[in-house]
Structure formats: C-alpha cells, structure tokens
N, CA, C, O and CB atoms as a CASP TS submission, in Angstrom:
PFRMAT TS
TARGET T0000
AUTHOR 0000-0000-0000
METHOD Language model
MODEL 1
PARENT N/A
ATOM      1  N   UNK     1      -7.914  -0.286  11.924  1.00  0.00           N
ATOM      2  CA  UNK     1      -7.222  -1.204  11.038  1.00  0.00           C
ATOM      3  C   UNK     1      -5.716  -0.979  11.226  1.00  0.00           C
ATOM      4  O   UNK     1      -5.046   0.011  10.930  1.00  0.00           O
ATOM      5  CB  UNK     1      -7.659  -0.993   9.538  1.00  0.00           C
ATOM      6  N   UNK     2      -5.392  -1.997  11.722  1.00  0.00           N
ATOM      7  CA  UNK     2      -3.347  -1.784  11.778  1.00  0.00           C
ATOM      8  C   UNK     2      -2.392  -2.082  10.420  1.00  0.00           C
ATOM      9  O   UNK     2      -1.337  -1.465  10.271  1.00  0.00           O
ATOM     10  CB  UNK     2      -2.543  -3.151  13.017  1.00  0.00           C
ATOM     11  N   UNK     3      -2.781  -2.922   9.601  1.00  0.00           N
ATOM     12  CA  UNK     3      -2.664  -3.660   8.495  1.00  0.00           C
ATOM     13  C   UNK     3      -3.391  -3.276   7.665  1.00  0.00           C
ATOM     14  O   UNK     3      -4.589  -3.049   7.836  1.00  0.00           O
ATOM     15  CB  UNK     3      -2.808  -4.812   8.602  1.00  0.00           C
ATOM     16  N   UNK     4      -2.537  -3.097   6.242  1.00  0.00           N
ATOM     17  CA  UNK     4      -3.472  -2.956   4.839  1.00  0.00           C
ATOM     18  C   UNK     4      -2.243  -3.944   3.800  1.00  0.00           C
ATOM     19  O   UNK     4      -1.019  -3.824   3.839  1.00  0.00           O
ATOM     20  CB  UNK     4      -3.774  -0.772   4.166  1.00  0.00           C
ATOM     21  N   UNK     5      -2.989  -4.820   2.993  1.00  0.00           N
ATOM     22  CA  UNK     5      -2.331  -5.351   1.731  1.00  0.00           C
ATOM     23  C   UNK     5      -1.919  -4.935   0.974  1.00  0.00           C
ATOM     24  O   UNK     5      -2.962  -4.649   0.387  1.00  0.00           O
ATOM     25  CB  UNK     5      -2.720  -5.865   1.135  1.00  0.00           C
ATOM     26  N   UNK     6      -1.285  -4.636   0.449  1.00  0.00           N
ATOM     27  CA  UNK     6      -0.231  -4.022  -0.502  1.00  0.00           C
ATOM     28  C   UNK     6      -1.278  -3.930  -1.725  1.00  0.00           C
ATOM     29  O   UNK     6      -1.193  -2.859  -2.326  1.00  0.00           O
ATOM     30  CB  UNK     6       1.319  -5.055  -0.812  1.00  0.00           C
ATOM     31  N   UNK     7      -2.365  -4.936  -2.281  1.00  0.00           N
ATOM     32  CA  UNK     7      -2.879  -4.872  -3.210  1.00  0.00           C
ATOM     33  C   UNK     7      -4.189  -3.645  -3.113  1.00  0.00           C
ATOM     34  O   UNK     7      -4.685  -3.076  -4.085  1.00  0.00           O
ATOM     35  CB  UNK     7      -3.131  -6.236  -3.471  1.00  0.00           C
ATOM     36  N   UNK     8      -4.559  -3.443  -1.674  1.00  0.00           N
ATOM     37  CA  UNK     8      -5.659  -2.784  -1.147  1.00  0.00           C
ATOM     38  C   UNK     8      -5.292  -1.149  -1.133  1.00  0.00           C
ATOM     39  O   UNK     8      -6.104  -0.223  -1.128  1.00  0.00           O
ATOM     40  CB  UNK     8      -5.984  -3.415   0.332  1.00  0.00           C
ATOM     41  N   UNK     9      -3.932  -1.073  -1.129  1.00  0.00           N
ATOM     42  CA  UNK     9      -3.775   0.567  -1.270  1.00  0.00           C
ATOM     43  C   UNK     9      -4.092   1.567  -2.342  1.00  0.00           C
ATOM     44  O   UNK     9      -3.931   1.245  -3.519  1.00  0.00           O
ATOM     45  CB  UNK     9      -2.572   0.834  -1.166  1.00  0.00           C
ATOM     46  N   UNK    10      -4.457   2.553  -2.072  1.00  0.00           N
ATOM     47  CA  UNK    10      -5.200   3.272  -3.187  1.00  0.00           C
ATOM     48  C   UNK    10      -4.391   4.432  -3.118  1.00  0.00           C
ATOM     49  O   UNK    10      -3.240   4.191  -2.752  1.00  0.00           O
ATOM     50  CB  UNK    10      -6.843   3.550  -3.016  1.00  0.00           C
ATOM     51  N   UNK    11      -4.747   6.084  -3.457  1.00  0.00           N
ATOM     52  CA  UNK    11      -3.880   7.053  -4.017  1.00  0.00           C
ATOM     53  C   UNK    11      -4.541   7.676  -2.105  1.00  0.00           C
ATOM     54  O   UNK    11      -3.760   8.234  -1.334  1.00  0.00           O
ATOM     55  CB  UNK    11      -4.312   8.018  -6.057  1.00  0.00           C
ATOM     56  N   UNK    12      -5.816   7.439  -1.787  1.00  0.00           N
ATOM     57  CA  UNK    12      -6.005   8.354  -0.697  1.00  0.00           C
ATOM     58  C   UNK    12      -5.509   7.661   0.322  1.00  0.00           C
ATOM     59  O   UNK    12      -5.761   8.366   1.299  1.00  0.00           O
ATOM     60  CB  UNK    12      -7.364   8.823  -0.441  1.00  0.00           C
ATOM     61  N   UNK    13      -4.888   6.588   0.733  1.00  0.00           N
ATOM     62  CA  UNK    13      -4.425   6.069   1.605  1.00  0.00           C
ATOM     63  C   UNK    13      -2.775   6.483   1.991  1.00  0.00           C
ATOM     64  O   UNK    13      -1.970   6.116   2.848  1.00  0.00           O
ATOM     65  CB  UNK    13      -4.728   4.816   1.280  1.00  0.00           C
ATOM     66  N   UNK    14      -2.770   7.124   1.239  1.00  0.00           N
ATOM     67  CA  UNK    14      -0.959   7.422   1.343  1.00  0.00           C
ATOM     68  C   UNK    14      -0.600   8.311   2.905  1.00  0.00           C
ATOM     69  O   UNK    14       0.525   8.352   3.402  1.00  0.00           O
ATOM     70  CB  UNK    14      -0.341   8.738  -0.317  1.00  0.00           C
ATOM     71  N   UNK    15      -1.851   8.982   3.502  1.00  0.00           N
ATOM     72  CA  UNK    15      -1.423   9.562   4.702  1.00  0.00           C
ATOM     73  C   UNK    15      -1.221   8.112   6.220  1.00  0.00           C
ATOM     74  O   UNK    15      -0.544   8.091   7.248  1.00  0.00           O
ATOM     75  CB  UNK    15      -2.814  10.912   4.992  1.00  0.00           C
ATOM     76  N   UNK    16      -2.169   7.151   5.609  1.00  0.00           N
ATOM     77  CA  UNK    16      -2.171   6.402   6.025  1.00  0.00           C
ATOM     78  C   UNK    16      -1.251   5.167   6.410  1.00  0.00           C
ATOM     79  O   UNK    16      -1.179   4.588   7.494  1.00  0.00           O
ATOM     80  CB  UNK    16      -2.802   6.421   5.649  1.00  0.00           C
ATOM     81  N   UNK    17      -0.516   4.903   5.140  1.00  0.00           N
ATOM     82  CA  UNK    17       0.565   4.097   5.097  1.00  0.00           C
ATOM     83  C   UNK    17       2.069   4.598   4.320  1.00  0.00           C
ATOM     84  O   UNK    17       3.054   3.874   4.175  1.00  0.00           O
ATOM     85  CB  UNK    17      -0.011   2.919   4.471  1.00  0.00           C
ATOM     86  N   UNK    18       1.977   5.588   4.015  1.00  0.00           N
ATOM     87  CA  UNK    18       3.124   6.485   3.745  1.00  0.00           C
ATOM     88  C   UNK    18       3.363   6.101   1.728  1.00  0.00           C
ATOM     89  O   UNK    18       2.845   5.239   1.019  1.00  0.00           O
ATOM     90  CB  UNK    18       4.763   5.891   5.065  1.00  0.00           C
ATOM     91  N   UNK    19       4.116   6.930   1.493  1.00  0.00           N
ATOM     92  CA  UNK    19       4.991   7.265   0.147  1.00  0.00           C
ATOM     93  C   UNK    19       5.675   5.946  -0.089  1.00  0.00           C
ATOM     94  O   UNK    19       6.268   6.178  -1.143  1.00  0.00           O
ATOM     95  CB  UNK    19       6.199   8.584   0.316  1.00  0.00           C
ATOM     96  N   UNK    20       5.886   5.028   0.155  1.00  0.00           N
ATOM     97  CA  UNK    20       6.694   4.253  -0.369  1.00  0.00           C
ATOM     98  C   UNK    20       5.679   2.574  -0.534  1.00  0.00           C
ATOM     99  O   UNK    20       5.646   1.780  -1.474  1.00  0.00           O
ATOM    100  CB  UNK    20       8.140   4.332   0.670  1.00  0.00           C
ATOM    101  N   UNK    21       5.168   2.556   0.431  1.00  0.00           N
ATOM    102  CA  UNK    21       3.732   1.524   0.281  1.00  0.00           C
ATOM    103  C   UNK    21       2.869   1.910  -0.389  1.00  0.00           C
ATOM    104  O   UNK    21       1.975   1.139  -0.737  1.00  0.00           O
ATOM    105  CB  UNK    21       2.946   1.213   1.400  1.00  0.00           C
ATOM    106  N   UNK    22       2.885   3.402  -0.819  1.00  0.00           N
ATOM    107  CA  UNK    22       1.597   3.951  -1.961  1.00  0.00           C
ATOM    108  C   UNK    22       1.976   3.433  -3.128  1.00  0.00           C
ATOM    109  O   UNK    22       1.252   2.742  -3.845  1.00  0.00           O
ATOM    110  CB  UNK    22       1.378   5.671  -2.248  1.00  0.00           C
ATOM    111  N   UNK    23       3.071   3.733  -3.349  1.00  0.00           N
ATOM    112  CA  UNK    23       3.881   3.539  -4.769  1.00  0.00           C
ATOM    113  C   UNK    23       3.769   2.270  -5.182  1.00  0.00           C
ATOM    114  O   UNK    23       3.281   1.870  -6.239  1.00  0.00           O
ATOM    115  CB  UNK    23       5.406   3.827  -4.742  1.00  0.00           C
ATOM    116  N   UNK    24       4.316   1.550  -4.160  1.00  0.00           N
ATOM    117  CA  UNK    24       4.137  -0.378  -4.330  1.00  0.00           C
ATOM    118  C   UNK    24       3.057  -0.673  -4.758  1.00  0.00           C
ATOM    119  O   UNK    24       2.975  -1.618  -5.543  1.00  0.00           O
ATOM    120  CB  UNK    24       4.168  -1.376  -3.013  1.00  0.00           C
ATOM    121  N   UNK    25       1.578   0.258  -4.258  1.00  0.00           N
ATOM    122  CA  UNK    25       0.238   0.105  -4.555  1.00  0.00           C
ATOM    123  C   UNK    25      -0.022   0.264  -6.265  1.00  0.00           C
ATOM    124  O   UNK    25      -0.511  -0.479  -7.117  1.00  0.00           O
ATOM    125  CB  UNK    25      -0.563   1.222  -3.651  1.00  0.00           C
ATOM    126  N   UNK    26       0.548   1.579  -6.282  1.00  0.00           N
ATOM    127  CA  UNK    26       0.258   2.078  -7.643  1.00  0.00           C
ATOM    128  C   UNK    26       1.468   1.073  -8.692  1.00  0.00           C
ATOM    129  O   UNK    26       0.972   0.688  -9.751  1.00  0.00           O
ATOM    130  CB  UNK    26       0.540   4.041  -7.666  1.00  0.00           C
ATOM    131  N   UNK    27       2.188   0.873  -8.572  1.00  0.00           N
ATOM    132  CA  UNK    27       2.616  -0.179  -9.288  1.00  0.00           C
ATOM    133  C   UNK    27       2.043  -1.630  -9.460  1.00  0.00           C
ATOM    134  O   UNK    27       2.358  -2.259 -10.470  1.00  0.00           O
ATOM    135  CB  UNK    27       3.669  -0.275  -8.889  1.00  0.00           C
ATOM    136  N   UNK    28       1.416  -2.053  -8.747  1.00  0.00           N
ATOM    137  CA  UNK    28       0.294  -3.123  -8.781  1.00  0.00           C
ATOM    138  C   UNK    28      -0.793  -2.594  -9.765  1.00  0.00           C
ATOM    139  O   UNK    28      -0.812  -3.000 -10.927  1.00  0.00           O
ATOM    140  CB  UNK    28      -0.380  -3.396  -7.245  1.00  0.00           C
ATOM    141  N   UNK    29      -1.426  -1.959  -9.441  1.00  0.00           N
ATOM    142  CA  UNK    29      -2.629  -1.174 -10.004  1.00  0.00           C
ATOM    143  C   UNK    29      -2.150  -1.133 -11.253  1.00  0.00           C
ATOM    144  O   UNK    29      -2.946  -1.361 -12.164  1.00  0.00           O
ATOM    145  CB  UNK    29      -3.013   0.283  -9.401  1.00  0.00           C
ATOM    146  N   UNK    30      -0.492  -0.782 -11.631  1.00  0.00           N
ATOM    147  CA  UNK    30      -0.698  -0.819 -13.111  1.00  0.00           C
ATOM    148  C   UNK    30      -0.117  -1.888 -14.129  1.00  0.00           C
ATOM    149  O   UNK    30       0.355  -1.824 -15.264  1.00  0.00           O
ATOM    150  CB  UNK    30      -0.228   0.362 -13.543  1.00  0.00           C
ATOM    151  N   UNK    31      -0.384  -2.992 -13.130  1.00  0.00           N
ATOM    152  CA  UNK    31      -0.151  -4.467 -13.557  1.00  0.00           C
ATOM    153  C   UNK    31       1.303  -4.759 -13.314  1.00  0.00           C
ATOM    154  O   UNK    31       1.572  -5.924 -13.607  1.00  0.00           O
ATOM    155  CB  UNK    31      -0.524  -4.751 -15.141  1.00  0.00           C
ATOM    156  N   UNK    32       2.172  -4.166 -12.936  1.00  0.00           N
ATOM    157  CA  UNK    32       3.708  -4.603 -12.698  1.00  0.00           C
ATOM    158  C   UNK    32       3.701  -5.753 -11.079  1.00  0.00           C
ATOM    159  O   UNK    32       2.941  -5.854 -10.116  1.00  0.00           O
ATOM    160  CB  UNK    32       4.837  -2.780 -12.408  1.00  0.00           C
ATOM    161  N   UNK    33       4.750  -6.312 -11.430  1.00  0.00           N
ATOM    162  CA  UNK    33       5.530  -7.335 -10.401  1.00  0.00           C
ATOM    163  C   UNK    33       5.662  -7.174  -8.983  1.00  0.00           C
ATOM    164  O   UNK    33       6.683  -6.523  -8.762  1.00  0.00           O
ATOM    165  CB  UNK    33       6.845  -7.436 -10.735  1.00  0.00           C
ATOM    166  N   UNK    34       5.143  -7.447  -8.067  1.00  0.00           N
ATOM    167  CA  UNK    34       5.673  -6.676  -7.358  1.00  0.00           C
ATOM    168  C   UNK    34       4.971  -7.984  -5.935  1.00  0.00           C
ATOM    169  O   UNK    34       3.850  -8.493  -5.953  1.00  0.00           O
ATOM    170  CB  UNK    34       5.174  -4.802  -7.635  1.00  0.00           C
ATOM    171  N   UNK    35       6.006  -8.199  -4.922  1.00  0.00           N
ATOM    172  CA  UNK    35       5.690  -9.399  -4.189  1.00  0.00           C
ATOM    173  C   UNK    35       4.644  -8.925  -2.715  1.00  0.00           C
ATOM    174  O   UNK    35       4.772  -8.056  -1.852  1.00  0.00           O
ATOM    175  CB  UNK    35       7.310 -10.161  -3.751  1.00  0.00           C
ATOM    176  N   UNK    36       3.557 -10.040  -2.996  1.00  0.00           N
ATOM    177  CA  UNK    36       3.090  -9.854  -2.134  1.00  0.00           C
ATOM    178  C   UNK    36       2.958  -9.411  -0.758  1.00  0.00           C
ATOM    179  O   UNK    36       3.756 -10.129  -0.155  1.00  0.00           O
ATOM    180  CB  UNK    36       2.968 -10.296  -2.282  1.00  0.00           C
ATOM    181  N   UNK    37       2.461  -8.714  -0.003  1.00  0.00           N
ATOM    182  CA  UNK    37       2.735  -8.056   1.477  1.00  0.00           C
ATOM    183  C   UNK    37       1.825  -7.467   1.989  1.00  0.00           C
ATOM    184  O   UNK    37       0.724  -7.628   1.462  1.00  0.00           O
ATOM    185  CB  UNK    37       3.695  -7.133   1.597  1.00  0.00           C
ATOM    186  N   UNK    38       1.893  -6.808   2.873  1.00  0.00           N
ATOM    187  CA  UNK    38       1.006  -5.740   3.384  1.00  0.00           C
ATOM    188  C   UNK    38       2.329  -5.052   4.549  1.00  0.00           C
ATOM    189  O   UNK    38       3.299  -5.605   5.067  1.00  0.00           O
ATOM    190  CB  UNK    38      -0.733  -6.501   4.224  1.00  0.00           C
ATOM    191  N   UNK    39       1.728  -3.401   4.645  1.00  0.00           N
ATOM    192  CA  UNK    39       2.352  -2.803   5.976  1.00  0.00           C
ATOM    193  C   UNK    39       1.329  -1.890   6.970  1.00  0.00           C
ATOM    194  O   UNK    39       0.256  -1.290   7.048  1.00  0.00           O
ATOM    195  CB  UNK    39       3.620  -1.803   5.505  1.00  0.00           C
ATOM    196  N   UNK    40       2.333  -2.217   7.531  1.00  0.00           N
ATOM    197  CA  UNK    40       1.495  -1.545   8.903  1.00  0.00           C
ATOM    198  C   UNK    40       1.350   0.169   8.969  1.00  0.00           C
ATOM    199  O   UNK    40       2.224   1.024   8.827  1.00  0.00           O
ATOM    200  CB  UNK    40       2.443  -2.006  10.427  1.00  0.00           C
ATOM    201  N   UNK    41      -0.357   0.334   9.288  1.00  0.00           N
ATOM    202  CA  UNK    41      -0.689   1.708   9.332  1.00  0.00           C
ATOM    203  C   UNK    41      -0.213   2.732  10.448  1.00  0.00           C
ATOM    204  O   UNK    41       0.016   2.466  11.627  1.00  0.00           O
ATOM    205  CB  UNK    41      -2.002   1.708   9.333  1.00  0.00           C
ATOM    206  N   UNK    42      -0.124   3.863   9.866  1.00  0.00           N
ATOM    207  CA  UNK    42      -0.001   4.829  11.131  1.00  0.00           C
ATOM    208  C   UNK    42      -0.754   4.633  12.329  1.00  0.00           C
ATOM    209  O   UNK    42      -0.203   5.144  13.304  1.00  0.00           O
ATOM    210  CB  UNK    42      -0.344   6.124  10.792  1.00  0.00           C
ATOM    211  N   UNK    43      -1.992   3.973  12.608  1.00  0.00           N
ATOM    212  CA  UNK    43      -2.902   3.592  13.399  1.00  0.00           C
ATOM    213  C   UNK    43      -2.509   2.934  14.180  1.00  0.00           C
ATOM    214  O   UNK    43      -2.942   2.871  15.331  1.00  0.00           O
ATOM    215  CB  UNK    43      -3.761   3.137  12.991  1.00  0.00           C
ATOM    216  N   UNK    44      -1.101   1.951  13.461  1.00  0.00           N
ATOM    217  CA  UNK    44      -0.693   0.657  14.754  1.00  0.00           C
ATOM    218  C   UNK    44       0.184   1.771  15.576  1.00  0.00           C
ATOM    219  O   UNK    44       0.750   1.461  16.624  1.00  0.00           O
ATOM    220  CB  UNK    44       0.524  -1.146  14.118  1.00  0.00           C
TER
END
C-alpha cells in the first residue's frame, strides 16, 4: 500500500506514515476539522 487516507490512520500506523499524519488522524477521530487527504507511506 503506498497511500493511506487521512481518515484511515489509526495510533499503530504511525511507523508507517509518520508523527504528523498520525496526529491529523487522531484529530479526525476526535471529530475536529480537518481537510481531506491522504499521504504517502514509508512503503512508497
């Protein structure tokens, strides 16, 4: 997988797509604003 949605990130994915796309995650998760996206995994 090269790509993950911003809405799809979870707390164990953070090695995956780093500290700053986790956060974006967890701010979704707790209902805040935050514009749609996705980024690219360590994988790409």
């Amino acid at each position: 997988m090269d790509t993950i949605d911003l809405a799809d990130i979870v707390p164990g994915t953070t090695p995956l797509v780093g500290g700053k796309a986790s956060g974006l995650g967890a701010l979704l998760r707790a209902g805040e604003r935050v514009p749609e996206g996705f980024c690219l995994t360590t994988e790409a």
